[in-house]
Backbone bond lengths (Angstrom), bond angles and torsions (degrees), N, CA, C in turn:
res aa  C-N    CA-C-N  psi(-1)  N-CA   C-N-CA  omega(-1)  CA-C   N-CA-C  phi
1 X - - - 1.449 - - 1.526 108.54 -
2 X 1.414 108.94 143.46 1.460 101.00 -167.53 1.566 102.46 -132.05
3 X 1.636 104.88 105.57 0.910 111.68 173.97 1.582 134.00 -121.60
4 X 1.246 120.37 75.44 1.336 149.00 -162.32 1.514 114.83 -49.17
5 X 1.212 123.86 -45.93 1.291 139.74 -172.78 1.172 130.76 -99.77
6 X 1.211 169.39 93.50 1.741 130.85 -178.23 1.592 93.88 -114.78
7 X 1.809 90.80 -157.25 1.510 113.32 -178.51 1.162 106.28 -77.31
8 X 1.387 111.52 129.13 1.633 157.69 143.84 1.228 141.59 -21.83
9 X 1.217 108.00 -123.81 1.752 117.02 154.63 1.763 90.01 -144.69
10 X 1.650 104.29 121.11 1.492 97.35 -172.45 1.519 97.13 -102.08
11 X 1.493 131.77 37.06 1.036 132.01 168.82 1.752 116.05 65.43
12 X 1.458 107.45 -132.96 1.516 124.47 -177.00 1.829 82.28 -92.40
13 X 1.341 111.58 150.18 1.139 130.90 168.13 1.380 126.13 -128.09
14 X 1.510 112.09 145.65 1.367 123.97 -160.73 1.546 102.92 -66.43
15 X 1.682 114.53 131.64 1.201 96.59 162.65 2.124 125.70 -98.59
16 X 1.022 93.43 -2.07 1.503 93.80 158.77 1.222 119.50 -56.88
17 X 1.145 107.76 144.96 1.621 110.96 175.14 1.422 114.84 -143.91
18 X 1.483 126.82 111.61 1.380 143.08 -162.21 1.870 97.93 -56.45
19 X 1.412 108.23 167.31 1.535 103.30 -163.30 1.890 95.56 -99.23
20 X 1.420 96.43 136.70 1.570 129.56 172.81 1.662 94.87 -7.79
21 X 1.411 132.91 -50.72 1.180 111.27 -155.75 1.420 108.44 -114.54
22 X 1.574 124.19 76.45 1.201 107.75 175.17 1.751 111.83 -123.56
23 X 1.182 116.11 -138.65 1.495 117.57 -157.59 1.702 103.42 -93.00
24 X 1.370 133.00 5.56 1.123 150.28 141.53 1.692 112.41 -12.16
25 X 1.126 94.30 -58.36 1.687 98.73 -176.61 1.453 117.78 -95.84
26 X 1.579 120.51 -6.02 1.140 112.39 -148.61 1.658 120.32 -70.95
27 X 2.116 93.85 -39.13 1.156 105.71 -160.93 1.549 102.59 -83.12
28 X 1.460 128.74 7.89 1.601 115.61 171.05 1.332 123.15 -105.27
29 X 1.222 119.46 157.16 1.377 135.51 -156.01 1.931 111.90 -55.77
30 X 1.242 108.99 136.29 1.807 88.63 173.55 1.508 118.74 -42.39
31 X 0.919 113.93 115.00 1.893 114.54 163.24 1.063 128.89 -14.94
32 X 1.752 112.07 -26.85 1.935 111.72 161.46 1.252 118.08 -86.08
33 X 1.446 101.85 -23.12 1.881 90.95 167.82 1.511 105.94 -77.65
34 X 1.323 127.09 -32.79 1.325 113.74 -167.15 1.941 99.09 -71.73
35 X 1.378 96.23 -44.89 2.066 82.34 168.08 1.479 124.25 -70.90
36 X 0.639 112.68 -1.92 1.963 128.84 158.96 1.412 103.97 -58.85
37 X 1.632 108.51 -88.12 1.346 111.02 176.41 1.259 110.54 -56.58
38 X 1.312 154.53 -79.18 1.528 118.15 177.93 1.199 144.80 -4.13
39 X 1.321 109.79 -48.96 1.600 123.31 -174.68 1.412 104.75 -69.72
40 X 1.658 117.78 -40.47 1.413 122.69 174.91 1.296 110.75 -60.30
41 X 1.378 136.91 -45.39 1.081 140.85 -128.72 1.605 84.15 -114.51
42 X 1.590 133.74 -27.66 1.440 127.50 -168.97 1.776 79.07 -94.56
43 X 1.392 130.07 -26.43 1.818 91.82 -177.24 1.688 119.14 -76.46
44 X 1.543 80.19 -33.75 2.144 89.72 169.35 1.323 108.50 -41.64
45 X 1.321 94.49 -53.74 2.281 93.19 -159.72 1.452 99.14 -73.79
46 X 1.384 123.18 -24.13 1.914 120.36 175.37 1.889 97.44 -63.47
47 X 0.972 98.18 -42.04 2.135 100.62 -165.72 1.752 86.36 -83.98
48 X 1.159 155.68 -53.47 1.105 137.51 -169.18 1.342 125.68 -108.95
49 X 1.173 117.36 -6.74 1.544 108.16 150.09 1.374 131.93 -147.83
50 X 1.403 105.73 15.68 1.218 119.67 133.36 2.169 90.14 76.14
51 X 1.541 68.82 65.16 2.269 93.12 -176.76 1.282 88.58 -72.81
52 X 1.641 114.82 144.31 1.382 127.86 154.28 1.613 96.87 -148.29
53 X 1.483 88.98 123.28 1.589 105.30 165.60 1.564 125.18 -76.22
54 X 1.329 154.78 117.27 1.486 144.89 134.56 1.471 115.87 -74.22
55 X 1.205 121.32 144.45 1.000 146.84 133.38 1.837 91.23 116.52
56 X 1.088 132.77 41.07 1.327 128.71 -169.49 1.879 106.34 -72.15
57 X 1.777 113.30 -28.99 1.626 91.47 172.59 1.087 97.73 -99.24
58 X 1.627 136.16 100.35 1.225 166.86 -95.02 1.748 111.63 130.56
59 X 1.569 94.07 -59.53 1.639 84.64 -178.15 1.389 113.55 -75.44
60 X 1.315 114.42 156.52 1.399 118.22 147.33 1.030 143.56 -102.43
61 X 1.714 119.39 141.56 1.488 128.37 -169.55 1.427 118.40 -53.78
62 X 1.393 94.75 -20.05 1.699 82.29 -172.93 1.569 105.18 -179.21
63 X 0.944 128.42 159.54 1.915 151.75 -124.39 1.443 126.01 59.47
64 X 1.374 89.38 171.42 1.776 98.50 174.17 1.727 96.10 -51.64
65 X 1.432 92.28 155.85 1.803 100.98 -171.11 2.211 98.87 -172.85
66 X 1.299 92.73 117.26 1.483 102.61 168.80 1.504 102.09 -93.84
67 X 1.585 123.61 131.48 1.159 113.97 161.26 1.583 111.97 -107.45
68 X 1.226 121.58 137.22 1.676 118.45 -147.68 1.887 78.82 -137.17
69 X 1.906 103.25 133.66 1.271 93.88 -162.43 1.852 100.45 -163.89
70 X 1.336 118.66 135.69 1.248 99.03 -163.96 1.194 111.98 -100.45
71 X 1.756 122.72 162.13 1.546 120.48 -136.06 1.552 97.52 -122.25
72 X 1.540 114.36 138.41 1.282 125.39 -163.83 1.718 100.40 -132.79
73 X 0.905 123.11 -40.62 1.561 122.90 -141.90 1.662 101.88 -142.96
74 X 1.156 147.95 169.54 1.172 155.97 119.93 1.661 117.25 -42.79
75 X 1.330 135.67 -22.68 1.248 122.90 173.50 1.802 113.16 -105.42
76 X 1.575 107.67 7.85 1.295 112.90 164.82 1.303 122.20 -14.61
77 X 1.849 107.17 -56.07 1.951 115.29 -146.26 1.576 82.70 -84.25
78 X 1.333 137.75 -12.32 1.368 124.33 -152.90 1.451 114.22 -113.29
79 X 1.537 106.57 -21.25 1.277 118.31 -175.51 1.718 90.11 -98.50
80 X 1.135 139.31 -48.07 1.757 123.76 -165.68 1.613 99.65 -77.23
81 X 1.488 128.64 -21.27 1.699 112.82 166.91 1.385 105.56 -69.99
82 X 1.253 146.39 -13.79 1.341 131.82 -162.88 1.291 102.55 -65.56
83 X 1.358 121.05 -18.40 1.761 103.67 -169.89 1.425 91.05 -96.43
84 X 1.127 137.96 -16.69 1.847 140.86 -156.26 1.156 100.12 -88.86
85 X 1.354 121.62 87.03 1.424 131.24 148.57 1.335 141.08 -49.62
86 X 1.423 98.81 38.62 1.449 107.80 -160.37 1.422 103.94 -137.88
87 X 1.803 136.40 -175.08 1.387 128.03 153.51 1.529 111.22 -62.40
88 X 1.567 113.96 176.75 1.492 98.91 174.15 1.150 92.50 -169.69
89 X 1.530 124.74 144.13 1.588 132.16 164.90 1.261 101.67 -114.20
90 X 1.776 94.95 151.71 1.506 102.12 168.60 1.106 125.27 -125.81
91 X 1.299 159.76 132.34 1.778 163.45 -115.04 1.775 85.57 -130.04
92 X 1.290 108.87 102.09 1.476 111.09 -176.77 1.868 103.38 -118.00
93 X 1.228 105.47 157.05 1.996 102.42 167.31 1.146 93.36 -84.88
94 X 2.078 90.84 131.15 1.034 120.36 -178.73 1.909 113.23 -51.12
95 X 0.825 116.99 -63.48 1.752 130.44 -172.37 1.500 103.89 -53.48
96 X 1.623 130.71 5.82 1.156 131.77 156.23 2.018 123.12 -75.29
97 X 1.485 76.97 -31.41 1.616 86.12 -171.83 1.821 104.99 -85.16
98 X 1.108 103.70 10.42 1.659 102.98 163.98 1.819 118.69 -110.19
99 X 1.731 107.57 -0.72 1.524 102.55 155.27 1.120 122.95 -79.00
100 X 1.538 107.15 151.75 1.668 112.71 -164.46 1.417 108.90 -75.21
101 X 1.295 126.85 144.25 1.577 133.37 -173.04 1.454 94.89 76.00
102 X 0.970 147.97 -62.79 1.658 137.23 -116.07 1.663 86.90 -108.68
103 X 1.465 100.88 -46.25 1.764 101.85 -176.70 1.443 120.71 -64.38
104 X 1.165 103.08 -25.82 1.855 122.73 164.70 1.589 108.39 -60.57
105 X 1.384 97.53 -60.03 2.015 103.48 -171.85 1.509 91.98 -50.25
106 X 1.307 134.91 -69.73 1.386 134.24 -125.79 1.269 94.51 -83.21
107 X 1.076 139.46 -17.86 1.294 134.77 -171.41 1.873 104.29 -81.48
108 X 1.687 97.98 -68.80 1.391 94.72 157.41 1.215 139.06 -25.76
109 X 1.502 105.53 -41.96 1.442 95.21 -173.23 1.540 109.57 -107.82
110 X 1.544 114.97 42.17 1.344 111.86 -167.26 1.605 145.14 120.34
111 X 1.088 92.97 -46.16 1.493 108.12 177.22 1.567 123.84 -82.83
112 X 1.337 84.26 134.16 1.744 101.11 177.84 1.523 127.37 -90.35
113 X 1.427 128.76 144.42 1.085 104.73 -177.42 2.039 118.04 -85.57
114 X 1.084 100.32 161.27 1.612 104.47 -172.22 1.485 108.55 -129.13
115 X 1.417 128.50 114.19 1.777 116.92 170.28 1.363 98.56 -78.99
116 X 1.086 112.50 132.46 1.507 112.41 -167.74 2.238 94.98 -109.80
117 X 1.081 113.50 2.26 1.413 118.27 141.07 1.292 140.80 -67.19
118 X 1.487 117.07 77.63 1.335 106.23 -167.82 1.482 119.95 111.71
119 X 1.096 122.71 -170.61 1.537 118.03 169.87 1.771 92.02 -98.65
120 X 1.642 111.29 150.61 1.349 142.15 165.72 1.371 106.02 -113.47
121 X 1.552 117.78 99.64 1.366 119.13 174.45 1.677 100.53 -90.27
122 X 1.256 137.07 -54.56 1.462 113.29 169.38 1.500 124.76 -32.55
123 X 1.280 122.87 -54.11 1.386 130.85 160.74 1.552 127.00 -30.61
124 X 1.530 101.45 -59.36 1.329 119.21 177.59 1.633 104.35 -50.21
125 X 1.917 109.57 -65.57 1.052 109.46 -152.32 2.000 118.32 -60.40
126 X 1.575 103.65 -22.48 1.185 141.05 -175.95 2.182 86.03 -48.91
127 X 0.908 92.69 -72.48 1.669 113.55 -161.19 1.056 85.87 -49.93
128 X 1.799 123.27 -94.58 1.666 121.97 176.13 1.209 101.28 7.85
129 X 1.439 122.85 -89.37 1.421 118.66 -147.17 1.611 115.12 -89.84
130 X 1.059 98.54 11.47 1.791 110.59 173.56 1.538 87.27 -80.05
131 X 1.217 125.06 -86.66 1.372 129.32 172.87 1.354 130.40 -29.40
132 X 1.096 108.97 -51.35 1.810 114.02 161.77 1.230 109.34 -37.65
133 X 1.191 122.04 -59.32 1.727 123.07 -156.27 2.012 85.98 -97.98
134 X 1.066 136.65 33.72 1.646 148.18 154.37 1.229 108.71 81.49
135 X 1.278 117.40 25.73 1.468 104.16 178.81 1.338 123.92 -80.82
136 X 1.693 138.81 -163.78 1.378 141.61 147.63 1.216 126.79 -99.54
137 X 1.422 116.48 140.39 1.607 137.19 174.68 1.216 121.90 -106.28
138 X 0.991 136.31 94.69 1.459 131.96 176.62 1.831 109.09 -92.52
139 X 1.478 98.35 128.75 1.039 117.96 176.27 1.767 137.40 -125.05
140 X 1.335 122.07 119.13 1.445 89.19 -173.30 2.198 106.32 -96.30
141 X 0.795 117.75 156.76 1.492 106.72 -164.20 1.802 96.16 -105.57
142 X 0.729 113.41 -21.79 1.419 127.52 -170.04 1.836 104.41 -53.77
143 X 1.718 96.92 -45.33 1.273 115.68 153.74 1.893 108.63 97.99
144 X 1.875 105.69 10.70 1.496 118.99 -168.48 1.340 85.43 163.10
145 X 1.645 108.15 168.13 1.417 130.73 177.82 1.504 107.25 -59.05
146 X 0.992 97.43 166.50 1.635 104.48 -150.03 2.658 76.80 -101.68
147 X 1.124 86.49 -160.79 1.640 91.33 177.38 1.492 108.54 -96.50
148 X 1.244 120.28 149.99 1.647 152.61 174.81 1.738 99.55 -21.59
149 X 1.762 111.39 -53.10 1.543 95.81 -172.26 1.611 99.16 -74.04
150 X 0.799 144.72 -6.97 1.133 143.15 -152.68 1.733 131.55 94.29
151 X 1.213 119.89 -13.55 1.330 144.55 -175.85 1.762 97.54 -48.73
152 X 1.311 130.29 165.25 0.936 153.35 -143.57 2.076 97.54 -119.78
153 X 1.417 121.87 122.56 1.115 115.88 137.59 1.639 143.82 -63.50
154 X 1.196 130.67 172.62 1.554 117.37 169.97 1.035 124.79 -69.29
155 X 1.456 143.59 144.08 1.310 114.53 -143.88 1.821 79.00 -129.71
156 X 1.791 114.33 144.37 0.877 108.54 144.97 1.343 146.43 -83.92
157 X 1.327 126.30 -161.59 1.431 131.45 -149.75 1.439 115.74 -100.81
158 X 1.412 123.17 -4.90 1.106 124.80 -157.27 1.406 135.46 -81.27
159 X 1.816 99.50 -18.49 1.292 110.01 -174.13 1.582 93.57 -88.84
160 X 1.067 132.27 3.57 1.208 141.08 172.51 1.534 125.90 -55.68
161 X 1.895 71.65 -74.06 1.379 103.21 -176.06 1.708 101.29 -55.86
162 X 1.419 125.59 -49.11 1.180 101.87 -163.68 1.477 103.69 -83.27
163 X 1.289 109.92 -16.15 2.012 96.04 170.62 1.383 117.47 -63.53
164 X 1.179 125.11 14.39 1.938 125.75 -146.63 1.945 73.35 -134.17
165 X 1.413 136.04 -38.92 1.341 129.96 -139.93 2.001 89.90 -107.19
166 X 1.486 114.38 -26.25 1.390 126.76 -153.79 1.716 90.53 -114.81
167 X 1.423 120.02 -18.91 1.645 104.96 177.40 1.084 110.42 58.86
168 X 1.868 136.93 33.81 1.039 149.35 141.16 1.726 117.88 -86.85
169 X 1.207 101.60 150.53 1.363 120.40 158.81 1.229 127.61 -80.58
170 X 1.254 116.18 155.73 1.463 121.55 -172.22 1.486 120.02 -118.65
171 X 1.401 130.94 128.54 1.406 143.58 -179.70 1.616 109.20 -89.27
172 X 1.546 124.66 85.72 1.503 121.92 156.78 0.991 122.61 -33.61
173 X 1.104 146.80 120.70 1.622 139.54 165.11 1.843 100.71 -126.25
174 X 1.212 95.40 130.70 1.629 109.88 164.70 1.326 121.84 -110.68
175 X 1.502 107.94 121.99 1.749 111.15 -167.55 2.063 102.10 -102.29
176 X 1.443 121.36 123.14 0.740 128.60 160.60 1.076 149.26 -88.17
177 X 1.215 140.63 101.56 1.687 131.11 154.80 1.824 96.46 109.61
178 X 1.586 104.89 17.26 1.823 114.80 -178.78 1.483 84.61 -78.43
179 X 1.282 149.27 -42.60 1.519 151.36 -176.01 1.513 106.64 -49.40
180 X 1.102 135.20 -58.21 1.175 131.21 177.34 1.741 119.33 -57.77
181 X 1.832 100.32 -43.85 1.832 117.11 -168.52 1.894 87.69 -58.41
182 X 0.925 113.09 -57.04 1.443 136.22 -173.77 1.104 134.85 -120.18
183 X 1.309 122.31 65.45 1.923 141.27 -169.45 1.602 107.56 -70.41
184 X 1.165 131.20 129.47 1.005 137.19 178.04 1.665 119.53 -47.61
185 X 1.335 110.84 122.65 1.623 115.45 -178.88 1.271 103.37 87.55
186 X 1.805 114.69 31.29 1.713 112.94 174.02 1.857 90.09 -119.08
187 X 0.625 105.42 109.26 1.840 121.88 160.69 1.807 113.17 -18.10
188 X 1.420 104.93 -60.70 1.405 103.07 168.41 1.558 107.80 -146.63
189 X 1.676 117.99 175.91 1.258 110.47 -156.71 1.877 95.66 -97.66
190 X 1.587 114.24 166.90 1.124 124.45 162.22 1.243 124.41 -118.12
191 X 1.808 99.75 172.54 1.641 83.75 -171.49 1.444 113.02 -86.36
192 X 1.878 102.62 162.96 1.282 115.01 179.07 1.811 113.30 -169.10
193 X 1.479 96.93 -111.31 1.504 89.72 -178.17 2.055 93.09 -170.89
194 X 1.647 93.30 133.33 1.377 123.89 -176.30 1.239 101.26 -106.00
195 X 1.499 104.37 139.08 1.640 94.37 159.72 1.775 99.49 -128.93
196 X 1.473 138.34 155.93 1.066 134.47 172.63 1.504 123.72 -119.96
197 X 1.360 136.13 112.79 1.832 123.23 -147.45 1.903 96.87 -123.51
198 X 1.331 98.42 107.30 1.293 109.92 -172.08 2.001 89.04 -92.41
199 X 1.438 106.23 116.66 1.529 100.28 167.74 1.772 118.76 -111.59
200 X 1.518 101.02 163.17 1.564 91.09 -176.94 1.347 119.55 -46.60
201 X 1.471 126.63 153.19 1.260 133.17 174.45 1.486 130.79 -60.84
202 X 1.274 118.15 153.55 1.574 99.86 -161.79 1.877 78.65 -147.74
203 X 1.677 92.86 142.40 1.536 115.80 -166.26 1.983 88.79 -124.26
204 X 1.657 96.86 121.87 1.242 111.72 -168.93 1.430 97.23 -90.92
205 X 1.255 119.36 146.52 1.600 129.76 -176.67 1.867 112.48 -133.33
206 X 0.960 86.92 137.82 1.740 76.79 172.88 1.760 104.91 -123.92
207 X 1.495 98.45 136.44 1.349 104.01 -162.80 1.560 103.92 -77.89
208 X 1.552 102.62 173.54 1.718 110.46 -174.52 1.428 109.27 -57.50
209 X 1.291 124.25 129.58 1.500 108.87 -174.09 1.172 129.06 104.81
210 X 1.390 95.28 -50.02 2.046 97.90 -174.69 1.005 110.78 -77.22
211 X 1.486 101.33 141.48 1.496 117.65 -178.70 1.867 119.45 -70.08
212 X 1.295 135.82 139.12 1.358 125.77 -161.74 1.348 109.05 -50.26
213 X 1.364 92.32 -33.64 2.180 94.86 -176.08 1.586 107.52 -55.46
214 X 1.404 99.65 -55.74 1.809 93.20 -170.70 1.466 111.81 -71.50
215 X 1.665 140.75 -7.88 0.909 159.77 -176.08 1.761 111.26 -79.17
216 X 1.596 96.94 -47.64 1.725 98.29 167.26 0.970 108.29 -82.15
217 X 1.793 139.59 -14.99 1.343 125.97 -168.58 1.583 115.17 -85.29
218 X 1.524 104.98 -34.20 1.170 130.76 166.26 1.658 126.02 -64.99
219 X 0.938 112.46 -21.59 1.895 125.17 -167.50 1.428 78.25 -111.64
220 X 1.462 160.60 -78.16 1.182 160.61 150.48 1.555 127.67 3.32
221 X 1.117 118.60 -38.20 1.686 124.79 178.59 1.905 103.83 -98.86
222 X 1.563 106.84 -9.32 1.797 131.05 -168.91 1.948 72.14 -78.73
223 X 1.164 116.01 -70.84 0.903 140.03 -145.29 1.290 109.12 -67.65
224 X 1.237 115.66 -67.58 1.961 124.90 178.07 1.777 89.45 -64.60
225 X 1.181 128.63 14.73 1.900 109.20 -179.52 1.643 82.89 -117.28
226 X 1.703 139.53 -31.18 1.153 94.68 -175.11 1.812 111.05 -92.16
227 X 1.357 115.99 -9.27 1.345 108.39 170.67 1.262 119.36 -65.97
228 X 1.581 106.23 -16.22 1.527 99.81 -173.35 1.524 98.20 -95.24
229 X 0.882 124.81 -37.47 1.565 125.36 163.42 1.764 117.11 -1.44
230 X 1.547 100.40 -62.27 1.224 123.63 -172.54 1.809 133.21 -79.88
231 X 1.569 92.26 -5.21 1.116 113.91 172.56 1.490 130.78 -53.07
């Protein structure tokens, strides 16, 4: 799955929120095919690169939940759901879902599109209410692959912002050593060794006073220090 881009800084956000049952869900696969392909796709990555998860009772069974996670590889979104037993969307650049084959998969298997120019209030509002009604968001904040050694970009504010707007919590996850399996400007990945670091959950607060900006900037560097922690 090729997901090049994500969410940003989506600015001020809409507070409307479109009603529970709309076309949000329509275009992805039933939930047993999508746990079908998982199972395939988690025995591949056990035989070729040799995935090991930590911190798996970490996740939770159930509520709204952003998982915010820093980005190494092109098979990032596919290898950190393998432990998420749950539905899951993913905040992808939009202009991906118009390549042939790949723009088909990602949709199927989840992913939404995101203009990562600007604020995306369709996008935004999409998530809100994915989460409202308990679902998962996976986000990378970084906003693109992180650099070649693997090291971490600056991460923006956004998965923040909407955990601060949705009254969800957020799941850190740190992806290891996907930079090497799959280095940027390599065609396809080789074998090696993944590691995936699910850490306890962390509930973003904004203090009396502070303005939302310094609130995501602040809950945000909380945030890029324990994924980077694990590096």
């Amino acid at each position: 799955m090729l997901f090049r881009k994500t969410l940003s800084d989506p600015g001020t956000f809409p507070r409307d929120t479109p009603p529970a049952k709309h076309k949000q869900a329509e275009a992805a696969l039933p939930q047993w095919t999508i746990n079908l392909v998982r199972r395939v796709v988690g025995l591949v990555s056990r035989v070729f690169w040799r995935l090991k998860f930590n911190g798996m009772e970490n996740i939770p069974h159930q509520g709204g939940l952003i998982i915010a996670s820093n980005h190494q590889s092109y098979g990032d979104p596919a290898w950190l759901a393998l432990a998420i037993k749950r539905p899951i969307r993913f905040l992808a650049w939009s202009e991906a879902f118009s390549w042939p084959v790949i723009g088909k998969a990602i949709r199927l298997l989840g992913a939404w599109p995101l203009q990562v120019e600007g604020s995306d209030p369709a996008a935004i509002r999409r998530s809100l209410t994915w989460l409202r009604e308990g679902g998962v968001v996976v986000i990378f904040p970084e906003g693109g692959r992180g650099t070649p050694d693997g090291s971490m970009i600056r991460m923006k504010g956004g998965a923040v912002r909407i955990a601060l707007e949705a009254e969800v919590p957020i799941l850190p996850v740190t992806i290891r050593g996907a930079n090497r399996v799959w280095p940027a400007g390599q065609r396809l990945p080789h074998t090696g060794k993944v590691e995936i670091i699910y850490h306890p959950i962390i509930h973003v607060r904004q203090l009396p006073g502070e303005e939302t900006r310094a609130c995501a900037r602040r809950e945000t560097e909380r945030l890029s220090g324990i994924i980077e922690s694990a590096l």
